[in-house]
N, C-alpha and C positions, 0 to 999 in steps of 0.2 A: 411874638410875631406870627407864629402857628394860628394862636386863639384868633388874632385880628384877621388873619384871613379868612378863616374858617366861620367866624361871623358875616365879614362880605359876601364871600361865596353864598353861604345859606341863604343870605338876604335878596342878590342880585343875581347871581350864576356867575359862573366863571369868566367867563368870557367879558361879561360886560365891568368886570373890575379892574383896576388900573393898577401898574408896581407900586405908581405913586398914591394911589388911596391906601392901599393898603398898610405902605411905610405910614402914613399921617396917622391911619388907626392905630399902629404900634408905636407909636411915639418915636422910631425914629426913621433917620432919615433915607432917602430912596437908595444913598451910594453902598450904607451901610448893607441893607436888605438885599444889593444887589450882589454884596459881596459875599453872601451866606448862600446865596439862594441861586443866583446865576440869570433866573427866571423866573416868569409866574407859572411857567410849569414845573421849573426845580421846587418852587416853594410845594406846590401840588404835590408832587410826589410825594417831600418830606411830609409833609401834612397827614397824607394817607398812608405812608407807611408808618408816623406814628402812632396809629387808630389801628391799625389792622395787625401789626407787625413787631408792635410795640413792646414792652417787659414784659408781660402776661405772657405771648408768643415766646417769646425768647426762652422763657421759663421753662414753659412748657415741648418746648421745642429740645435743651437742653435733657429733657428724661425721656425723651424719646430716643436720644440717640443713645442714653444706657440699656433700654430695651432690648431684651434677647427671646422674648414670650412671643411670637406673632400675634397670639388673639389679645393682649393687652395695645399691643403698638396698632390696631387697629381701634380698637375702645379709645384709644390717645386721640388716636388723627379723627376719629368723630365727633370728641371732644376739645380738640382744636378748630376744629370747621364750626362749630357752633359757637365759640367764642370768639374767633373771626367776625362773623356773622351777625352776632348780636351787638359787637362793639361797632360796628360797622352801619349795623342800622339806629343805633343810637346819637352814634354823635357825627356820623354821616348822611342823614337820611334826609335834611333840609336841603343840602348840598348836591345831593343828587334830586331831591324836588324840584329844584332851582335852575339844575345845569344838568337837566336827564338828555338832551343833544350835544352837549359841550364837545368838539372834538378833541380838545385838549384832554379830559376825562374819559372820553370812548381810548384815547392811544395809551392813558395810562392806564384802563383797566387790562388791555391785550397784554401791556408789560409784566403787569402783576400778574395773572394767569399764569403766564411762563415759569413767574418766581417761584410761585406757588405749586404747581409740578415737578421745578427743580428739588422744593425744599421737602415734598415727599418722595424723592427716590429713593431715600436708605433705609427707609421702613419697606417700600414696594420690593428692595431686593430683599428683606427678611422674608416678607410675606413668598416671595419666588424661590426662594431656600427651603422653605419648610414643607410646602405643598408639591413634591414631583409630576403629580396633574398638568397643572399649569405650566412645564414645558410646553406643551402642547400650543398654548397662549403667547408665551412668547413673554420676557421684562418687559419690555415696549407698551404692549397692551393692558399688562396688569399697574403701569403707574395708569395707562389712560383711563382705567376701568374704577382707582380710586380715583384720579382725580376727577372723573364724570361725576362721581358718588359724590363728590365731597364740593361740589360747583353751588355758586352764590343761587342759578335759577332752582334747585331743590329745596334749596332753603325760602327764596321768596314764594313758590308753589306751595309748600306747606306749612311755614308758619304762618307769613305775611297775607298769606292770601284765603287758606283753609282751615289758618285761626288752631295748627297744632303749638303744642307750647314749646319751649326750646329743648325742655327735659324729653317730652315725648320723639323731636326731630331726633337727637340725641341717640337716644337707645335702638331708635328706628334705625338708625343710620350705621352704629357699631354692630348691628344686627346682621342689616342687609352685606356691611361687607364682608362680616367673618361666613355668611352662606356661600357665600358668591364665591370668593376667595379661598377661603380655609374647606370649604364643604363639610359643615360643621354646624352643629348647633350652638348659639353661645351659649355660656353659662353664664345663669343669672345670678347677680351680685348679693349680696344682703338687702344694699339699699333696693335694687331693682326690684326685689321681691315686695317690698312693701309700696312700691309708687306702683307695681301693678295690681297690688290688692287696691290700693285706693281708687284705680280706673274702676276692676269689676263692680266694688261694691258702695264704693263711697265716703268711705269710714276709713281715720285715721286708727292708728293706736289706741290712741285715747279716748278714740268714740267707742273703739272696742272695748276695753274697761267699762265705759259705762253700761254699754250692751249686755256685757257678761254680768256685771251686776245685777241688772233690771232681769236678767235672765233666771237670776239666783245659780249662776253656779260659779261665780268668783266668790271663792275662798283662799287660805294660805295654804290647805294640805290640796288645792285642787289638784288634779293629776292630767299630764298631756295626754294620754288618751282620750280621756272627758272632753278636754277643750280641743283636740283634735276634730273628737263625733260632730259638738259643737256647731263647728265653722263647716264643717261637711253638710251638716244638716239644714243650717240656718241661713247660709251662704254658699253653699257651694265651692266650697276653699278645698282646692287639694291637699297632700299632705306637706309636698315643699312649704308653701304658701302660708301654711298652720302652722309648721315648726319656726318660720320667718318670726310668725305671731307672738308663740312661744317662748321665744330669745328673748324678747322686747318684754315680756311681762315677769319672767326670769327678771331682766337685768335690771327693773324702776322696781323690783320687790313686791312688784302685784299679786305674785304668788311668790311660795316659799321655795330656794333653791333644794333641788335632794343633798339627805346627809351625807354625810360621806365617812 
């Protein structure tokens, strides 16, 4: 019943589809549809909270509330807001092509908002626990301050519009709020360290192996200082960044592990 709406809607908008087209699209009938749904904007709702809200959320939603780390439960909720977001624009994005006036869709997007604030207050009081600063600010502000951060218009401004990729909105975003918040630098992850070597330079792992090759100084006894000078010299790779490299050539056996 979902899918069949969800087709109509995309095709017509919201507004211009009827309970009873929709029952005819799901095979059954209008009394059955009406008993699940109440409405066509019950069915909406359900619709959208199972795109937005759905197991993936839940999932993730559940390890958030084991969080006791602030700068992790902030890393969560940016990577909660991007998967919102991406599921959102994938299998709702004809739907709001179709019905971008619908006022049935403007009152369920205010509802959602709301939830959506609700559902991060128990990370915003970690984050208000951990930083004594932020007294100053006040709980009230610090959920408004992620949930500003974490709002559909950032993400349509920067992915959708200025073409960043969801990985980049992502890190951007876990970034922005541990500065803001924690007044803190993050720490960057393993993986992070190697998707921001790909920004500077361009080159995977892999393209590095073949570089170091062509370089001649991939060998099995090569030494990390070598391949440190290396990436300093030839890239401008700091040492973080080089040791990232390091692990990686370490661990597929590119070079040989020290004995022990």
């Amino acid at each position: 019943m979902l899918s069949a709406a969800s087709q109509l809607f995309s095709k017509r908008g919201i507004d211009a589809v009827s309970f009873a087209e929709i029952a005819e699209k799901a095979g059954v009938s209008t009394a059955s549809l009406y008993a699940q749904f109440r409405s066509k904007a019950g069915l909406l709702e359900a619709l959208t909270h199972s795109i937005l809200l759905g197991p993936s959320y839940e999932t993730a939603a559940k390890q958030a509330e084991r969080l006791d780390d602030p700068e992790e439960a902030l890393r969560l909720t940016a990577a909660m807001a991007c998967g919102i977001y991406q599921r959102e624009h994938a299998e709702m994005g004809l739907i709001r092509g179709a019905a971008a006036y619908s006022p049935s869709l403007k009152k369920l997007e205010a509802g959602l908002e709301k939830i959506r604030r609700d559902l991060q207050e128990e990370r915003a009081r970690l984050i208000y626990r951990s930083n004594p600063a932020l007294a100053e600010l006040g709980l009230e502000k610090v959920r408004d301050v992620i949930w500003l951060y974490t709002s559909r218009d950032l993400y349509r401004m920067l992915v959708l519009e200025r073409g960043w990729t969801s990985e980049e909105y992502e890190r951007w975003l876990a970034g922005a709020l541990i500065r803001t918040l924690l007044n803190k630098e993050p720490e960057m992850s393993f993986q992070a360290y190697l998707d921001n070597i790909k920004e500077k330079t361009g080159h995977t792992p892999e393209e590095f192996k073949k570089l170091a090759k062509k370089a001649g100084i991939l060998k099995p006894d090569l030494k990390a200082t070598e391949f440190i000078g290396w990436l300093a010299r030839d890239f401008g790779l700091g040492r973080g960044h080089a040791m990232a490299l390091w692990a990686v050539f370490k661990g597929e056996g590119w070079v040989a592990a020290p004995k022990k």
